[in-house]
MDTraj code that builds the backbone (N, CA, C; nanometers):
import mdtraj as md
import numpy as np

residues = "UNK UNK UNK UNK UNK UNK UNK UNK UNK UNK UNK UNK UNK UNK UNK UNK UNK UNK UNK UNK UNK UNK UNK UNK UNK UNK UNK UNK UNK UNK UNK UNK UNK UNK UNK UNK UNK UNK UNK UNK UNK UNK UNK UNK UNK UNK UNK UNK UNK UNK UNK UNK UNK UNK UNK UNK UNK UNK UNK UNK UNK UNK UNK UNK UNK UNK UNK UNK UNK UNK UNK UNK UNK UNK UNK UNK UNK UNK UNK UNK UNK UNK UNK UNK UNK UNK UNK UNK UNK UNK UNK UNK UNK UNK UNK UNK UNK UNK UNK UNK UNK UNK UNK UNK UNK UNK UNK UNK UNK UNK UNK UNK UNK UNK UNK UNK UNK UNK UNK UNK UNK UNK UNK UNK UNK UNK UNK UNK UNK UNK UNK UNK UNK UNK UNK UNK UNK UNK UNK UNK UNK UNK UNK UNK UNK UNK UNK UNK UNK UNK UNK UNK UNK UNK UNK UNK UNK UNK UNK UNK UNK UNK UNK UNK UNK UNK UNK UNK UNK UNK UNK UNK UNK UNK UNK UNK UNK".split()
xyz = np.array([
    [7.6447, 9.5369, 9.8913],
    [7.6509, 9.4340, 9.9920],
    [7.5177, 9.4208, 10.0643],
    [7.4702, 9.5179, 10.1118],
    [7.2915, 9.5346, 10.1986],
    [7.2494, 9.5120, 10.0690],
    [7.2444, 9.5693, 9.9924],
    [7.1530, 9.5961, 9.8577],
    [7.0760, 9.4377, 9.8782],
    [7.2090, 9.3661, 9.8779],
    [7.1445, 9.2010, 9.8102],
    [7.0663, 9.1377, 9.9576],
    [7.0395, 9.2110, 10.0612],
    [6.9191, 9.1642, 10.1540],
    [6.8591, 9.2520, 10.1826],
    [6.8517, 9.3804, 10.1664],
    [6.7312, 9.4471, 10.1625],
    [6.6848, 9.5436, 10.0596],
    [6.6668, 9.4688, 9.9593],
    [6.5699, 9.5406, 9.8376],
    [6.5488, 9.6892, 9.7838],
    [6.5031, 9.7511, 9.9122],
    [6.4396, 9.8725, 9.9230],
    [6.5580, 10.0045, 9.9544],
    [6.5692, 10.0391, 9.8308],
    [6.6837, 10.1629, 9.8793],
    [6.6495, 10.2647, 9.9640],
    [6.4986, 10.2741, 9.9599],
    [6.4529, 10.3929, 10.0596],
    [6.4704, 10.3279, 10.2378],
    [6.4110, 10.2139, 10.2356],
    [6.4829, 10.1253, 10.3646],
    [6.6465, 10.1229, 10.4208],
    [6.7053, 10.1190, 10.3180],
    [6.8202, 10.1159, 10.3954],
    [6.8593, 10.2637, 10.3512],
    [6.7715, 10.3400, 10.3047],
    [6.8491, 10.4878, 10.3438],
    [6.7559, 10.5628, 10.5332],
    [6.6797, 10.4396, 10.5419],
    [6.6153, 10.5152, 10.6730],
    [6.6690, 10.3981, 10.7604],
    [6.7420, 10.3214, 10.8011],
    [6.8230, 10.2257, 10.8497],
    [6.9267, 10.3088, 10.8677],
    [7.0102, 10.4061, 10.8073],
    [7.1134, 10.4573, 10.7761],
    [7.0952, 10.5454, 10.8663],
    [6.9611, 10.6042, 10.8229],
    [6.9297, 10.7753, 10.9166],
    [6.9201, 10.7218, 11.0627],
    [6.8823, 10.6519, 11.1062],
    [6.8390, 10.6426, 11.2125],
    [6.8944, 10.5246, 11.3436],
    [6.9815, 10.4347, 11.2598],
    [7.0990, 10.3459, 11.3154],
    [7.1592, 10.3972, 11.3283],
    [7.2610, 10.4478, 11.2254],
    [7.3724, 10.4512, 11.2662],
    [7.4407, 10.5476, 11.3485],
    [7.3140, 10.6647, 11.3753],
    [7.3315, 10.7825, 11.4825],
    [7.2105, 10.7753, 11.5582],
    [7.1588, 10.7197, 11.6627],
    [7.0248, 10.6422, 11.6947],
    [6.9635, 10.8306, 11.7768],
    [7.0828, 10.9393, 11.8202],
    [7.0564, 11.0746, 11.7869],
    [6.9796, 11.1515, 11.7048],
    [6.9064, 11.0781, 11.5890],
    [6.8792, 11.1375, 11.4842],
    [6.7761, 11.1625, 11.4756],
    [6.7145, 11.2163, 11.4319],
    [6.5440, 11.2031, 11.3983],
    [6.4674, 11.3273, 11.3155],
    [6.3943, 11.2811, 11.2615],
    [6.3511, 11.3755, 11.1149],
    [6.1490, 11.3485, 11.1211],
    [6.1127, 11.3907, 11.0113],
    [6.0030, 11.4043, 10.9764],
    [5.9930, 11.4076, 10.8231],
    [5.8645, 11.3344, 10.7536],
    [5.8592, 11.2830, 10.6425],
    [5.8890, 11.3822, 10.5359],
    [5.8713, 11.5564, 10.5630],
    [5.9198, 11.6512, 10.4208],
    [6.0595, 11.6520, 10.4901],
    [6.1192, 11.6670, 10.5286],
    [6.2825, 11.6896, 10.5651],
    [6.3487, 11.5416, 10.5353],
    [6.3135, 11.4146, 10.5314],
    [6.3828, 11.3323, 10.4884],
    [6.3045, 11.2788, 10.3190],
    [6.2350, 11.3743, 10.2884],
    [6.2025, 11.3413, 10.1325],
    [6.3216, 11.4590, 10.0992],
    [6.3266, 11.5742, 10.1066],
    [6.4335, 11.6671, 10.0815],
    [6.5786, 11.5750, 10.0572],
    [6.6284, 11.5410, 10.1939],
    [6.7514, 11.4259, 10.2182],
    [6.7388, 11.3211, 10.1461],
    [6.6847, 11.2664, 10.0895],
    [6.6758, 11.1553, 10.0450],
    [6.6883, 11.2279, 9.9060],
    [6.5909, 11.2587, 9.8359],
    [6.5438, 11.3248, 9.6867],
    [6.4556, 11.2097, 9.6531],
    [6.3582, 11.1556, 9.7529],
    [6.2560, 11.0191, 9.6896],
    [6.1172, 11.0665, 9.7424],
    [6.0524, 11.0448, 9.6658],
    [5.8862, 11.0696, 9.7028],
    [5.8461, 11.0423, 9.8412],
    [5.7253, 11.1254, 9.8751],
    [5.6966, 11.1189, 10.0163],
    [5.6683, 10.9481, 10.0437],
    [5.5719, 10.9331, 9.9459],
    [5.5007, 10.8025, 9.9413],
    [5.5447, 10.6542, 9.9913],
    [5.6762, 10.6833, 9.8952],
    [5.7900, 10.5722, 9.9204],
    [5.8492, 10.5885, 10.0539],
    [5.8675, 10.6651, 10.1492],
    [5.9733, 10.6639, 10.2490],
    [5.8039, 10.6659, 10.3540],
    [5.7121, 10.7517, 10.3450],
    [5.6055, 10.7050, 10.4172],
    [5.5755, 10.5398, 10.4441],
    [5.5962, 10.4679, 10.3339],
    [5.5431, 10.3555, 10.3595],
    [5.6472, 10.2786, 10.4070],
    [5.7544, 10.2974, 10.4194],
    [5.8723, 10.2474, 10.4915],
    [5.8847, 10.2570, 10.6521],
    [5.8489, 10.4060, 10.6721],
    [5.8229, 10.4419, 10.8166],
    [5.7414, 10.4215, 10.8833],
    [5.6031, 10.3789, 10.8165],
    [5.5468, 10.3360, 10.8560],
    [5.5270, 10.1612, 10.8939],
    [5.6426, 10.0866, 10.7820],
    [5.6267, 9.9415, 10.8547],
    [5.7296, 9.9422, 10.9343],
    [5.8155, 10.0373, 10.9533],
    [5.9368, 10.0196, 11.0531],
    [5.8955, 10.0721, 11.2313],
    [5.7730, 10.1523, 11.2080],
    [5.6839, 10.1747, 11.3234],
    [5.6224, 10.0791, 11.3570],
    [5.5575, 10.0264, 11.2771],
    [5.4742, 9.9238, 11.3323],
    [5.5605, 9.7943, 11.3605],
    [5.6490, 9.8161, 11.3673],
    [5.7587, 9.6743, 11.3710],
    [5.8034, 9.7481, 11.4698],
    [5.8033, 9.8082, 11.5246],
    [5.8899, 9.9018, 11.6723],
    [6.0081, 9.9113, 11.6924],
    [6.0849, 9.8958, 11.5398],
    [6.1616, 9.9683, 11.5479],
    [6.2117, 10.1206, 11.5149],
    [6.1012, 10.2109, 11.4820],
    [6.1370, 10.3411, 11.5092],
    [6.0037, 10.3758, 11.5780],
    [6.0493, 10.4799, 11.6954],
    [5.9295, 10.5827, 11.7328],
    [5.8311, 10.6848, 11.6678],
    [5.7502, 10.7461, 11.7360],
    [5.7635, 10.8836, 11.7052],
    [5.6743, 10.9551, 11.7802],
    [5.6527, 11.1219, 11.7869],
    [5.5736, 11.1753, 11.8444],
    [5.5669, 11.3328, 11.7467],
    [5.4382, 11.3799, 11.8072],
    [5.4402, 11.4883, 11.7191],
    [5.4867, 11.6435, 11.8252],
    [5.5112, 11.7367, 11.7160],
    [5.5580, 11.8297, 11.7017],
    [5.4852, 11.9215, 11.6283],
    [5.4268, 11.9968, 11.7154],
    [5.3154, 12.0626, 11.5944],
    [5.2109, 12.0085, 11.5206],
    [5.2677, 12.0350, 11.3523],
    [5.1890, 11.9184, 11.3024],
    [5.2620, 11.8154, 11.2433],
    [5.4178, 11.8114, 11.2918],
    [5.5160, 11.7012, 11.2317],
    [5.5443, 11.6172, 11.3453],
    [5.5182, 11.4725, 11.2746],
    [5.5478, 11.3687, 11.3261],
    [5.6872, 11.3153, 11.2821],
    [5.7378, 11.3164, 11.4351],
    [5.8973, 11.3029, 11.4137],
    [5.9050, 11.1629, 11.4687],
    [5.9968, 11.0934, 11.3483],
    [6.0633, 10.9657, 11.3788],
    [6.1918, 10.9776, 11.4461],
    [6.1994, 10.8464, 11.5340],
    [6.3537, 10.8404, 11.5677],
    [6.3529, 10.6918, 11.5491],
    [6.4795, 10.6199, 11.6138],
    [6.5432, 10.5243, 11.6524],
    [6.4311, 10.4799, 11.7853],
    [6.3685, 10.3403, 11.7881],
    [6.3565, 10.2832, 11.9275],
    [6.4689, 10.2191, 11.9766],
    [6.5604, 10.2806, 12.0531],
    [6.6444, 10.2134, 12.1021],
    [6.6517, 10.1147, 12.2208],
    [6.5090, 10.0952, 12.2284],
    [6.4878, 9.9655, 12.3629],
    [6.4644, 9.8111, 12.2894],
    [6.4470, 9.8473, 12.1290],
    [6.4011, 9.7469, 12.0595],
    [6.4841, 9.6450, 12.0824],
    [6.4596, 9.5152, 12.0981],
    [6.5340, 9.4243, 12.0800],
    [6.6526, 9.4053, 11.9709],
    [6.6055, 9.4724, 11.8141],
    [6.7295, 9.4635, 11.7346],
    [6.7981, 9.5626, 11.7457],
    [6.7784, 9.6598, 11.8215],
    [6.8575, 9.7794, 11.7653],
    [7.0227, 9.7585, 11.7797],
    [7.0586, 9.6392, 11.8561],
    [7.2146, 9.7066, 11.8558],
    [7.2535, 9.5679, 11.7278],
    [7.1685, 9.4758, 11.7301],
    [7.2312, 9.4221, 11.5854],
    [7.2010, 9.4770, 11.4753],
    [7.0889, 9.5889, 11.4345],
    [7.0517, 9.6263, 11.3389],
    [7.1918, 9.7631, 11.3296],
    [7.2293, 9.7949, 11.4332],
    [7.3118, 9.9321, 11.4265],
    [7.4916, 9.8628, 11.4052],
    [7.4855, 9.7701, 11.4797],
    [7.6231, 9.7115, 11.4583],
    [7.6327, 9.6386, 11.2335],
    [7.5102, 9.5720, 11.2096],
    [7.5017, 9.5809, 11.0647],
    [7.5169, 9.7157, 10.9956],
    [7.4887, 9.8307, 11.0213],
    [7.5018, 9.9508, 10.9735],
    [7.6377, 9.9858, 10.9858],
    [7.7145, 9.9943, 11.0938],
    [7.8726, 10.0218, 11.1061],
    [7.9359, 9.9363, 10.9768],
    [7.9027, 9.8075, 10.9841],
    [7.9520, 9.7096, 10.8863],
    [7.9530, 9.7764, 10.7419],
    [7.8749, 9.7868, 10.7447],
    [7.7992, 9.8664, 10.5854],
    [7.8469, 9.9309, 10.5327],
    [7.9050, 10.0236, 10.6612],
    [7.9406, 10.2172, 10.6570],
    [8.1203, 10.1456, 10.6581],
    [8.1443, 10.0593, 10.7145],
    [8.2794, 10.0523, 10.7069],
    [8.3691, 10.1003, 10.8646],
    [8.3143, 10.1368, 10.9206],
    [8.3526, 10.1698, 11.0822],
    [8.4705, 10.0467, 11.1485],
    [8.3566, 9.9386, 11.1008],
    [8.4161, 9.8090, 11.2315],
    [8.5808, 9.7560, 11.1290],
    [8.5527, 9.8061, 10.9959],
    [8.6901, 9.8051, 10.9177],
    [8.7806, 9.8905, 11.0024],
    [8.7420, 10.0298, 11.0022],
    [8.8186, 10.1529, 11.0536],
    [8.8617, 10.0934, 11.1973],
    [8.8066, 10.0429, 11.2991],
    [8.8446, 10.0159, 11.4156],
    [8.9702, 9.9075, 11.4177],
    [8.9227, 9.7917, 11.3212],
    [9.0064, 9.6848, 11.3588],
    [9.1564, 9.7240, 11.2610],
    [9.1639, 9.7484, 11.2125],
    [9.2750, 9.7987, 11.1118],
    [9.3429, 9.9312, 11.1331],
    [9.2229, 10.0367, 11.1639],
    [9.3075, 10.1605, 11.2257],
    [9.3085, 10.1661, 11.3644],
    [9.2304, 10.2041, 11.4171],
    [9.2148, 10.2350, 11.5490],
    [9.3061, 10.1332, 11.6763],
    [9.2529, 9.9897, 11.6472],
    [9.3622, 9.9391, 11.7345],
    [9.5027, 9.9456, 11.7358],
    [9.5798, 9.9982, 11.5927],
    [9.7199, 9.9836, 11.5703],
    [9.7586, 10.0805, 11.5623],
    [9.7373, 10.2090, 11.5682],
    [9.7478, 10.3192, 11.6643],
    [9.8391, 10.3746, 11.8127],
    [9.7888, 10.2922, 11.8799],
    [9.8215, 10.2337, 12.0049],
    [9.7844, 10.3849, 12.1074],
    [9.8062, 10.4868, 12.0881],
    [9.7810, 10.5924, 12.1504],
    [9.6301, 10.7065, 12.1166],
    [9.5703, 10.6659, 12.1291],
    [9.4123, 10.6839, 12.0663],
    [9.3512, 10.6783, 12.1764],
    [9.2544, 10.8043, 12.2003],
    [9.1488, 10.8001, 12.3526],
    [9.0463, 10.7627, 12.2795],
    [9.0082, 10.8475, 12.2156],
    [8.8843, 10.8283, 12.1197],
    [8.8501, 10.8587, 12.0032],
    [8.6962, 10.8142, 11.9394],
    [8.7089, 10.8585, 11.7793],
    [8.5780, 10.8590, 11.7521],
    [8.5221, 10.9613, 11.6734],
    [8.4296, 11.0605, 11.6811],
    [8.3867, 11.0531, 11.4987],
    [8.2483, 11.0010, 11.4776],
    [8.2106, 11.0187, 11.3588],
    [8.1577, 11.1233, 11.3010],
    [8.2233, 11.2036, 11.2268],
    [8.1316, 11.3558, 11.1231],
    [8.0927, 11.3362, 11.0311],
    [8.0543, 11.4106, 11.0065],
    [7.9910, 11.4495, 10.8963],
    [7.8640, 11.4355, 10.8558],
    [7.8379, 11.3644, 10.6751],
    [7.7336, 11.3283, 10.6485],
    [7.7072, 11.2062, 10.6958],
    [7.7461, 11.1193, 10.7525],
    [7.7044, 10.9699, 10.8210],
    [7.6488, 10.9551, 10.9402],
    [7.7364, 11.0997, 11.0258],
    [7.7033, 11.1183, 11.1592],
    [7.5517, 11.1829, 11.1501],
    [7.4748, 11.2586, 11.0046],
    [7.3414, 11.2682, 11.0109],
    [7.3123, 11.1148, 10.9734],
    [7.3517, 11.0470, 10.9642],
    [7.2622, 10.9028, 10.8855],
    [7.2296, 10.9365, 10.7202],
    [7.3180, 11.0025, 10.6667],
    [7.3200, 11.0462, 10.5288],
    [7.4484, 10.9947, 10.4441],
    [7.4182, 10.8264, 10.3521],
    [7.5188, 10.7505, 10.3275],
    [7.6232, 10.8599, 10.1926],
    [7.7450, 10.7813, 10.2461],
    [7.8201, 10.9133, 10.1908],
    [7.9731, 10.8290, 10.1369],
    [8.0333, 10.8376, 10.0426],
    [8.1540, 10.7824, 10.0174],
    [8.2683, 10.8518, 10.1081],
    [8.2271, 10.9272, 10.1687],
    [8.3506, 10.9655, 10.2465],
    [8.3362, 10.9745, 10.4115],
    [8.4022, 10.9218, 10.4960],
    [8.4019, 10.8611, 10.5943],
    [8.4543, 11.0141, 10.7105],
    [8.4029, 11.1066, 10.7561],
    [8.4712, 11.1684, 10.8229],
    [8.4852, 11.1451, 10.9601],
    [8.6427, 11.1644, 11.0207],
    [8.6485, 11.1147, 11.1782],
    [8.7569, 11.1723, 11.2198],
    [8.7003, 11.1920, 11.2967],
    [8.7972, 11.3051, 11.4756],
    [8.8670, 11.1926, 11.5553],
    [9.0025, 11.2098, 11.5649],
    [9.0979, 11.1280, 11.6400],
    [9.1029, 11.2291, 11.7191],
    [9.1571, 11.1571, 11.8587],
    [9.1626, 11.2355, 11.9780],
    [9.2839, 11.1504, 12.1013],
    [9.3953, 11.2091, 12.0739],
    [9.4885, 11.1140, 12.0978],
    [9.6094, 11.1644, 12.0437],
    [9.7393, 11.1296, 12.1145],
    [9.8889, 11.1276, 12.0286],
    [9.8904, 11.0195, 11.9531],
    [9.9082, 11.1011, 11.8186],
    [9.8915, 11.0085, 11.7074],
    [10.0104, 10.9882, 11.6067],
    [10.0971, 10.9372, 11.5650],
    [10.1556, 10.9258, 11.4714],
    [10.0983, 10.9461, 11.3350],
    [10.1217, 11.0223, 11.3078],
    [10.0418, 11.1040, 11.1061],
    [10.0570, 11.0373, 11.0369],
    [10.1710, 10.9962, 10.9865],
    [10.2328, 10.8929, 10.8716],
    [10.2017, 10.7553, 10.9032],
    [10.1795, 10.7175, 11.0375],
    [10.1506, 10.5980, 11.0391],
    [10.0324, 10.5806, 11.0161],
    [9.8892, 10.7059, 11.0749],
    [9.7537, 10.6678, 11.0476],
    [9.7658, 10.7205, 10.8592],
    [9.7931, 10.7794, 10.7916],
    [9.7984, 10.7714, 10.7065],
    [9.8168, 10.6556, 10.6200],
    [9.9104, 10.5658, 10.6746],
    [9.9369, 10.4703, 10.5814],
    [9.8132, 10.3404, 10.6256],
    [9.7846, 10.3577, 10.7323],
    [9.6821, 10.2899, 10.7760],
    [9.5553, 10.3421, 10.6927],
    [9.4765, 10.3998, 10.6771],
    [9.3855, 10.4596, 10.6253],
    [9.4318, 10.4292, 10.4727],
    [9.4938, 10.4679, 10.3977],
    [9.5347, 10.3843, 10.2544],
    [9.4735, 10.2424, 10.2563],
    [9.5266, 10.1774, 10.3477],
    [9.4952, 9.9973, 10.2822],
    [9.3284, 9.9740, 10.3519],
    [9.2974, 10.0820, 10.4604],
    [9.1606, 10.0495, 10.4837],
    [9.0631, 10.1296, 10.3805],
    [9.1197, 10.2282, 10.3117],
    [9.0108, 10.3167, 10.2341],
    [8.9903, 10.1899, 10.0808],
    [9.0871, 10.0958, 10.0734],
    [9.0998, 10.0361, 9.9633],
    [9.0020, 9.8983, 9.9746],
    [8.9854, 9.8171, 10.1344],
    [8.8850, 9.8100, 10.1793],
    [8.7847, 9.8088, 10.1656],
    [8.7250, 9.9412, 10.2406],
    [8.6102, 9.9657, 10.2623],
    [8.5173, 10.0420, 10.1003],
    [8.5984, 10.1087, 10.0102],
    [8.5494, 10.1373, 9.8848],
    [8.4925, 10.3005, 9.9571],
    [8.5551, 10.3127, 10.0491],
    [8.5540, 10.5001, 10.0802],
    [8.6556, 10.5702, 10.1361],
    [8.6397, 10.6860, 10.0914],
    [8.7381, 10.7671, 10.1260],
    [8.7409, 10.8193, 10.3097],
    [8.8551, 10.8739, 10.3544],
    [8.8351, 10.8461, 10.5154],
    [8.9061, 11.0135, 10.4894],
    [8.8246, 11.0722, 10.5887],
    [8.8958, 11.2633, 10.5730],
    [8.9065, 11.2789, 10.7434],
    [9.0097, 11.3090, 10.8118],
    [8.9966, 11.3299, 10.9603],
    [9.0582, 11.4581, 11.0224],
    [9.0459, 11.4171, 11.1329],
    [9.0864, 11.5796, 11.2186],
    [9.1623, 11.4859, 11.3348],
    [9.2967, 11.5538, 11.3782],
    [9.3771, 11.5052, 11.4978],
    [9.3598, 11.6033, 11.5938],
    [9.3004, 11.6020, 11.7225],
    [9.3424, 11.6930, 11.7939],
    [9.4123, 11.5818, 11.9541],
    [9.4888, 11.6656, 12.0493],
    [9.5259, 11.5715, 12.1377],
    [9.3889, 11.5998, 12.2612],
    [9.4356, 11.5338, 12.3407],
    [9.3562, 11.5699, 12.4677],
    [9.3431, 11.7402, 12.4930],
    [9.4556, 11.8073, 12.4999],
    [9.4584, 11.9737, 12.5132],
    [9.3749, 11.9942, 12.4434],
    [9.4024, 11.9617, 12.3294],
    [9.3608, 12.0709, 12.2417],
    [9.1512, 12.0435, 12.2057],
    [9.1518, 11.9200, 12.2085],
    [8.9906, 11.8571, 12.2342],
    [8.9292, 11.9476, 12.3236],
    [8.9897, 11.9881, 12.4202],
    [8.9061, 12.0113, 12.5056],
    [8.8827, 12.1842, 12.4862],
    [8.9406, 12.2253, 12.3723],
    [8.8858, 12.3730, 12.3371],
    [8.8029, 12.3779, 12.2084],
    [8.8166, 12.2345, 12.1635],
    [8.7139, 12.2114, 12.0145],
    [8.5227, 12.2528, 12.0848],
    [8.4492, 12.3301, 11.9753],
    [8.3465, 12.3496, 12.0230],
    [8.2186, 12.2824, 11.9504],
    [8.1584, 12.1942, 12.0199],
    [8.0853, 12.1381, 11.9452],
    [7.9485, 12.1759, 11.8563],
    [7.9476, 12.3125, 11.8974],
    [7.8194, 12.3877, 11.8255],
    [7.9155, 12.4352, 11.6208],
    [8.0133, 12.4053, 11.6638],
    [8.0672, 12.4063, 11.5450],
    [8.0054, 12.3059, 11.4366],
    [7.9627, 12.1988, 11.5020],
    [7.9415, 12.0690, 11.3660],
    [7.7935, 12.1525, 11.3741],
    [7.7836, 12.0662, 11.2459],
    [7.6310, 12.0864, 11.1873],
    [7.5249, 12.0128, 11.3050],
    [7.5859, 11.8902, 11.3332],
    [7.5461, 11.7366, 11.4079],
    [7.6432, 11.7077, 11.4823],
    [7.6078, 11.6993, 11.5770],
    [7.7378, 11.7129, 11.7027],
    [7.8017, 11.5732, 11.6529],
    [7.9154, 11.5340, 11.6331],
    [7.9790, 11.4332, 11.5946],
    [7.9204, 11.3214, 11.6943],
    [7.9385, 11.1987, 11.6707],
    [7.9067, 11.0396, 11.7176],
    [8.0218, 10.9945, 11.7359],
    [8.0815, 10.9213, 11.8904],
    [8.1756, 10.8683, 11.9346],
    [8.1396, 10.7320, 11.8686],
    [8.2506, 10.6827, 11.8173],
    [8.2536, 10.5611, 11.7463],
    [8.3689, 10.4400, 11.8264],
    [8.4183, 10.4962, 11.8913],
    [8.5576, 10.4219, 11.9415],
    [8.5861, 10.5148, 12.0897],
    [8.6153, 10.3829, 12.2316],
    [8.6852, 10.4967, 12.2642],
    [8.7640, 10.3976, 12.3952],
    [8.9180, 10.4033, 12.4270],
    [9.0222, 10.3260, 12.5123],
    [8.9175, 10.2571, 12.6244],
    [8.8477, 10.3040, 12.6760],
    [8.7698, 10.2637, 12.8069],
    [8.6953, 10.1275, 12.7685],
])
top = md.Topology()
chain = top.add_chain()
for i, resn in enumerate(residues, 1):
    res = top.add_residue(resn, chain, resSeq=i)
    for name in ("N", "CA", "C"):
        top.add_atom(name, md.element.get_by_symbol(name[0]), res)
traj = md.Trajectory(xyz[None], top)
């Protein structure tokens, strides 16, 4: 679907890293690792996405770390296109609103690094009916063309979940307020 407007797979794998968790931020050997693509290619990406202001950076030693400019003028249409992409704004309108008892909802995993992934992981936080988000998640995983893996906890029990547990502290994606 992106493919057919933006060309460059190394582009929309650093669109990915850095939208859709605007938290994120790396340096050019750690996202050649993540990626598995030559320095060259993702250098010259970061570098027109700098000079276009939409990503930062500053150094660290001798690594120059990119992030997200999140003052940029596109960033929340460039990040709301990324949800699209990833399948989120599916997950919201189909799961999340029909639910009805849902505080909030929390993106893991590999997406929550900005690392595109067929499987969608997400933390409900809320009295939830099982069988019903289950059957919900069926007609949206059929959808979106990914698989959706989650965790229920209620309010109690959230509040003893520890977040040094994730790799990447999960990304609130949804939340009643």
């Amino acid at each position: 679907m992106i493919e057919t407007l933006i060309s460059s797979k190394t582009r929309i794998k650093l669109l990915l890293k850095f939208f859709l968790n605007s938290n994120n931020s790396s340096y050019l050997r750690n996202l050649e690792s993540e990626f598995g693509e030559s320095t060259n290619s993702i250098r010259i990406e970061l570098n027109r996405m700098e000079n276009a202001g939409m990503l930062q950076s500053f150094l660290k030693g001798n690594k120059k770390i990119f992030s997200a400019n999140t003052k940029h003028p596109l960033f929340g249409d460039i990040h709301n296109i990324i949800l699209k992409y990833v399948g989120i704004d599916h997950i919201i309108d189909k799961v999340v609103t029909r639910l009805g008892k849902v505080d909030r909802v929390y993106l893991a995993g590999d997406l929550s690094k900005g690392l595109d992934s067929k499987i969608i992981d997400l933390i409900f936080i809320g009295d939830i009916d099982k069988q019903y988000l289950i059957n919900l998640i069926e007609k949206v995983e059929k959808m979106i063309s990914r698989k959706i893996r989650y965790l229920i906890y209620s309010e109690v029990e959230f509040k003893d979940v520890e977040w040094s547990d994730f790799e990447i502290e999960p990304l609130m994606v949804w939340n009643k307020d």
